[in-house]
C-alpha positions in Angstrom: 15.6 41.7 12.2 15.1 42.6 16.0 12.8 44.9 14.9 10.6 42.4 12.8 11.1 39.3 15.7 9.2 42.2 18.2 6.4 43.0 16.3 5.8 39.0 15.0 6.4 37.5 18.3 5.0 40.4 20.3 1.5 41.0 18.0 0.9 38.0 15.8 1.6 34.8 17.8 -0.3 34.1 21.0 -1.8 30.6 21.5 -5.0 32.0 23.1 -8.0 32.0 20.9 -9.7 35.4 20.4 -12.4 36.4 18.2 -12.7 33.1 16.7 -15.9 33.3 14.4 -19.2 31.2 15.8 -22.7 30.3 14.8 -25.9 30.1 16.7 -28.4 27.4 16.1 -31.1 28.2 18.3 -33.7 26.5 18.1 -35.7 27.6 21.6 -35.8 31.4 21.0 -36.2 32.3 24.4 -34.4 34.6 27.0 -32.2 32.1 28.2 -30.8 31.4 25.3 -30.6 35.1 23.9 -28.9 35.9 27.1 -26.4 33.5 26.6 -26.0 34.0 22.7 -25.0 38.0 24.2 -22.5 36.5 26.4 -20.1 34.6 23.6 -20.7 37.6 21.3 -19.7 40.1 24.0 -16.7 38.0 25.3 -12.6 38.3 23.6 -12.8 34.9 22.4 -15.7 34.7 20.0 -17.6 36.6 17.6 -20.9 35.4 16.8 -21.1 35.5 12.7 -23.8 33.6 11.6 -27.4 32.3 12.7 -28.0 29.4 12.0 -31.5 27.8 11.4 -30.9 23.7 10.4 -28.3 21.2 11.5 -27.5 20.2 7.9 -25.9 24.3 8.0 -23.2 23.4 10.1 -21.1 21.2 7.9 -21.7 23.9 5.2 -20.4 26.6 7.2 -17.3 24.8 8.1 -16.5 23.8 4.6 -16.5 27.4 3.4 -14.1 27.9 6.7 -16.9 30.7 7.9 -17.2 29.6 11.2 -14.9 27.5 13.7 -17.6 26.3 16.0 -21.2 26.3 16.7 -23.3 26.5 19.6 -26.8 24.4 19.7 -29.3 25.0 21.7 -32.3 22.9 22.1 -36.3 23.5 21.7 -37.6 24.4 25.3 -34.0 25.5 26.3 -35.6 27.3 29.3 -38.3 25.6 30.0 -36.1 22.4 30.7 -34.1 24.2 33.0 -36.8 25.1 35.0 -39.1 22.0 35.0 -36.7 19.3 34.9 -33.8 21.2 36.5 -31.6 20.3 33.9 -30.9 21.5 30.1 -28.4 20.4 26.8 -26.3 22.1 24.6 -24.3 21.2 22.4 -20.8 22.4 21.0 -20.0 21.6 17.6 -16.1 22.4 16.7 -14.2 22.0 12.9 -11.0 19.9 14.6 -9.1 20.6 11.4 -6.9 22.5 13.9 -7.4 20.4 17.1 -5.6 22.4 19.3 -7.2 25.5 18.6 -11.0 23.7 18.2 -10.6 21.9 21.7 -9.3 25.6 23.4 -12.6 26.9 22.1 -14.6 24.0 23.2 -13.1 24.6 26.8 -13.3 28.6 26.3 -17.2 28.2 25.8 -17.8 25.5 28.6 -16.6 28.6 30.8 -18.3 30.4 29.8 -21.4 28.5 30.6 -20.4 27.6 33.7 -20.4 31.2 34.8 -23.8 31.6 33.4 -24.9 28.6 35.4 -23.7 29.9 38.4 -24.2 33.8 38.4 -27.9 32.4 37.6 -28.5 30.6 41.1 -25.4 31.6 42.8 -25.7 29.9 46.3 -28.9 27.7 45.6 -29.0 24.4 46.4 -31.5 23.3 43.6 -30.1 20.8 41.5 -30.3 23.2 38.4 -27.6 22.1 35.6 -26.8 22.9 32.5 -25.0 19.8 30.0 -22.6 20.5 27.8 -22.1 17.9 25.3 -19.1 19.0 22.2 -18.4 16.8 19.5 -15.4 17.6 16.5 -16.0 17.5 13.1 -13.6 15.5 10.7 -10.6 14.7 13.7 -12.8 13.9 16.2 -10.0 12.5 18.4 -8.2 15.7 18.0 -5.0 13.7 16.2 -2.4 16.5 15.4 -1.2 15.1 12.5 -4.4 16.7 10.9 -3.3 20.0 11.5 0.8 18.9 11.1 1.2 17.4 7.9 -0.7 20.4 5.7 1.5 22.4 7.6 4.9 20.5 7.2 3.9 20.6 3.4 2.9 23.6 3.0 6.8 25.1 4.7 8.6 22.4 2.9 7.4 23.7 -0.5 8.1 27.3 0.3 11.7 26.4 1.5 13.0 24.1 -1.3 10.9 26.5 -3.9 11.5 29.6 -3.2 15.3 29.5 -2.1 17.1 26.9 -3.6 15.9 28.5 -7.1 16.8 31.6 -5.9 20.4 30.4 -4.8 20.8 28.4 -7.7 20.9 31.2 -10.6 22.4 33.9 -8.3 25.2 31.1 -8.4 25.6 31.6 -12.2 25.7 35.2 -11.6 28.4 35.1 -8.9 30.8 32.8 -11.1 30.5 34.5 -13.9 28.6 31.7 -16.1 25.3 33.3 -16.8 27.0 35.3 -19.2 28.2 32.5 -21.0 24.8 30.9 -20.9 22.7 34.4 -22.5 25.5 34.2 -25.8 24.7 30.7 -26.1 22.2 29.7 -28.8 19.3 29.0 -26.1 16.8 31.6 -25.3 17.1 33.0 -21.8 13.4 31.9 -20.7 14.6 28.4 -21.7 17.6 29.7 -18.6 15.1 30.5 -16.2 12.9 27.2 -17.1 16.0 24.7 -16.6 16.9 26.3 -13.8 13.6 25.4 -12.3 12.7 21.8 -13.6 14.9 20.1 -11.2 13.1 21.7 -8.0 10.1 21.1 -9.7 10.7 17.6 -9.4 12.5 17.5 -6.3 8.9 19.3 -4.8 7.0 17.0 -6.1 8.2 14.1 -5.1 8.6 15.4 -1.2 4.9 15.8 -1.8 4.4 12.5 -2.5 6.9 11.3 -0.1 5.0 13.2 2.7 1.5 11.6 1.8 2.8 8.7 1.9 4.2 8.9 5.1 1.0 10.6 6.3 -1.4 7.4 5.3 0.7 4.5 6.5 2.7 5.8 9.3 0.8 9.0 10.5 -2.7 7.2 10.0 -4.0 10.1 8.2 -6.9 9.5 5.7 -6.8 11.1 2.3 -10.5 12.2 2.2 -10.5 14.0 -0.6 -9.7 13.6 -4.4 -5.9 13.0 -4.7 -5.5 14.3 -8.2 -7.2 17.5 -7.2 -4.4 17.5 -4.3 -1.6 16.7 -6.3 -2.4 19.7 -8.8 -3.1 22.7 -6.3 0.7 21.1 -5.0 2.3 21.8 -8.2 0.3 25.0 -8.8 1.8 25.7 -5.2 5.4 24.8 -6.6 4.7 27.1 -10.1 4.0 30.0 -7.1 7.1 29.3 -4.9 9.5 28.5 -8.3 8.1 31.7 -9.7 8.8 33.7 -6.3 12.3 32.3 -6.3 13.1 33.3 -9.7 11.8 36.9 -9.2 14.6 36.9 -5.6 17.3 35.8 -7.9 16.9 38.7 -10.4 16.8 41.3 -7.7 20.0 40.3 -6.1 23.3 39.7 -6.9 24.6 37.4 -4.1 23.8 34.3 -3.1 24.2 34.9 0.9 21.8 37.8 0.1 19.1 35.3 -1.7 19.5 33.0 0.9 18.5 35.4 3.4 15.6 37.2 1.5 14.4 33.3 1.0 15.0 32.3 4.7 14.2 35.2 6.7 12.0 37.1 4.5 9.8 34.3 3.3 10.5 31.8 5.6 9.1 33.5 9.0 6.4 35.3 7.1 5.9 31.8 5.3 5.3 30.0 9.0 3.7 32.8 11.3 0.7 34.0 8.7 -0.1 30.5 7.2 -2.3 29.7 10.2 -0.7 26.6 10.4 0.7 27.6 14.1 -1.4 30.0 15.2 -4.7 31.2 14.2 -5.0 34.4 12.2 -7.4 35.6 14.1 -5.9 36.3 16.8 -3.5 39.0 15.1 -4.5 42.8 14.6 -6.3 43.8 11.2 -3.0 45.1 9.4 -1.3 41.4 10.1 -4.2 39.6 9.0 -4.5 41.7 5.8 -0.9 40.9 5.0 -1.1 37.5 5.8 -3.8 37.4 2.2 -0.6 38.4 0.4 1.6 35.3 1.7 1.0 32.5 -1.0 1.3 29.7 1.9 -1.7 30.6 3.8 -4.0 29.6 0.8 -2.2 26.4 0.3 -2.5 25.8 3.6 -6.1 26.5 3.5 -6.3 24.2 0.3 -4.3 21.1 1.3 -6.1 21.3 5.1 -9.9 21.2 2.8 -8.9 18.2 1.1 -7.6 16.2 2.7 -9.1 16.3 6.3 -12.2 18.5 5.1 -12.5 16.1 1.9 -13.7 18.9 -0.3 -13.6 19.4 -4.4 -12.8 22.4 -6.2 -16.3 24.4 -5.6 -14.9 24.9 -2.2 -11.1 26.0 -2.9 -11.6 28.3 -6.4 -10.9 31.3 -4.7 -7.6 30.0 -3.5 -6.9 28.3 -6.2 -7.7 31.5 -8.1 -5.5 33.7 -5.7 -2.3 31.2 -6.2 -2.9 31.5 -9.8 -2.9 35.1 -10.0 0.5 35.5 -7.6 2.4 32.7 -10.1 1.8 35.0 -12.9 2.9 38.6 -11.4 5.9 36.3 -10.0 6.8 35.3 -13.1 5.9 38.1 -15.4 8.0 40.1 -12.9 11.1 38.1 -13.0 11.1 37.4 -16.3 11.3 42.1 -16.7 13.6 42.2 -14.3 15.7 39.5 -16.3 15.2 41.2 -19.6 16.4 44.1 -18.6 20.0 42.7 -17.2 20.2 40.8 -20.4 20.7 44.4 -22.5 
């Protein structure tokens, strides 16, 4: 455990923003803005992806998740500067995380600023450079955006994964799961009324927290609600199936409880990006973080509902959820095989 809080809370969180992917949409071409197009690439906090060549790219690029901002400059970027002493750019940020989009937003306005000023240094022209940023989809940065995909996503994973865990451990301990396997029901039909009751139990927090969401959270539902209300109980198949696989492995319910609560649940709320950006983490975190089912239903629930996307935009989660419910399950279900003989 110490050894696990020091490399989580020394490594993976951090509330700076560092090599957030960003997109260029230049549309001057000159040195000015090549100059400053090297600065944000060269600098910790961003990492300039993609070029852009048309406005209508943007939204694209933010509903694939590709990029988290983008930087606009202007025709006759220079030549503005120069003749009318003054010069836009724009700063375009996804604010499906509003914390982390208004950070960048401020993180590039440095950097501009310094450009500005290691340009004419002590001059006294009037030379300036505007900065004008707008968010896409929370444009006033409300947190509940970012807060309730998150609150769902954690909810889920607890109530899934450990209290079906707990629950047939709990036969095991007393003694009755041998009583159920000589009775005349099949032990899948075990496993699957063991699980029915948190499947409902999920479901209706999920409704519950939508509900809460729209009329006291003022969140909009932008996207299709039956699409959102499936990848939730696909979600719930992935967490059910994750808790039946801890309950064959163990023998106790204190140990399920704290596989399910330290072992999922701190994994569960650090990698999900819900708190803090995966990008910011070294290469080995973020390549575990793909192997911790709540970061694509984060990802999923955040593209519907705030994003308002359809399913040609969340396959590959929904694909990646699919395939861990089934290696879940199809492991569980050996493992309980095998103690029935």
């Amino acid at each position: 455990m110490p050894v696990m809080m020091m490399l989580l809370f020394g490594f993976a969180l951090s509330n700076e923003v560092k090599n957030s992917n960003i997109g260029i949409l230049d549309l001057s071409h000159d040195e000015s803005t090549q100059l400053l197009t090297n600065r944000f690439d060269q600098s910790r906090y961003f990492s300039v992806t993609k070029n852009l060549t048309h406005e209508s790219q943007i939204e694209e690029a933010f509903r694939k998740n590709e990029l988290r901002m983008v930087v606009i400059f202007p025709p006759k970027f220079r030549e503005s500067l120069l003749h009318t002493n003054q010069a836009q750019i724009r700063l375009v940020g996804d604010a499906t995380d509003p914390n982390t989009s208004n950070i960048m937003i401020n993180y590039a306005s440095a950097i501009l600023r310094d450009y500005q000023n290691e340009i004419f240094g002590e001059q006294k022209f009037p030379y300036q450079i505007n900065v004008e940023s707008s968010m896409l989809y929370n444009p006033k940065l409300s947190s509940s955006f970012n807060f309730v995909p998150g609150v769902m996503t954690l909810i889920l994973m607890l109530l899934g994964a450990m209290m079906t865990s707990v629950s047939i451990v709990k036969e095991k301990e007393k003694g009755t799961m041998e009583i159920l396997l000589v009775s005349p029901m099949r032990p899948l039909m075990v496993v699957i009324t063991k699980a029915i009751p948190y499947l409902l139990l999920c479901f209706i927090d999920v409704l519950l927290i939508l509900v809460l969401a729209y009329t006291v959270l003022d969140m909009p539902l932008r996207g299709n609600i039956l699409l959102l209300l499936a990848e939730s109980i696909l979600f719930i198949f992935t967490t059910l199936s994750l808790g039946l696989l801890i309950s064959n492995l163990v023998d106790k319910q204190q140990t399920a409880m704290f596989i399910s609560l330290v072992g999922l649940m701190m994994p569960a709320l650090i990698f999900s990006g819900f708190m803090f950006p995966l990008e910011n983490m070294p290469l080995p975190m973020q390549i575990i973080s793909n192997l911790i089912p709540t970061k694509w239903y984060y990802s999923i629930v955040s593209s519907i509902m705030v994003k308002g996307l359809g399913i040609k935009f969340i396959w590959k989660q929904t694909l990646i959820l699919v395939a861990m419910t089934v290696f879940y399950l199809a492991v569980a279900m050996k493992k309980f095989k095998i103690r029935l003989e």
